[in-house]
N, C-alpha and C positions, 0 to 999 in steps of 0.2 A: 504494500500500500504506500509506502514513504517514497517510493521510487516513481509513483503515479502523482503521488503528489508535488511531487518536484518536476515533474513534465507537465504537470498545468502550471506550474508556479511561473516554468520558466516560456509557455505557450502564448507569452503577450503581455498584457496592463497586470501589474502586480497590485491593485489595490479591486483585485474580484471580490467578494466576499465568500466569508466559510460555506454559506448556501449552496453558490455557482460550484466549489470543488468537492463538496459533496455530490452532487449532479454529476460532475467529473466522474466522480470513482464508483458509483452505482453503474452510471454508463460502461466501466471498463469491468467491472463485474456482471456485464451482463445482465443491466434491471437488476440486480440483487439490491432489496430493502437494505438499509443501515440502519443500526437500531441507535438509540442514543448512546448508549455507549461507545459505538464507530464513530461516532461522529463526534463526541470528547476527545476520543482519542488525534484525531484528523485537525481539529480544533488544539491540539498539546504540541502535534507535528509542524503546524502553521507557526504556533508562536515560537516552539524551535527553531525552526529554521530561517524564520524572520530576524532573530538575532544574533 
């Protein structure tokens, strides 16, 4: 998942929000739901790697 998220991070305007890159990573799952937990998680990886 860190890896998909770094390929939308790096896909254009860096100020998408956490909403758009969850879309992102559902899409790359295949429609796979995220439950909120994924998407803490996705939302821990963002502020990671923003700093």
């Amino acid at each position: 998942m860190e890896d998909w998220i770094r390929e939308w991070r790096n896909s254009g305007d860096n100020n998408h929000s956490i909403d758009e890159c969850v879309k992102f990573v559902e899409w790359k799952l295949k429609d796979y739901k995220l439950s909120d937990s994924d998407k803490r998680i996705i939302e821990s990886i963002l502020l990671y790697e923003s700093e």
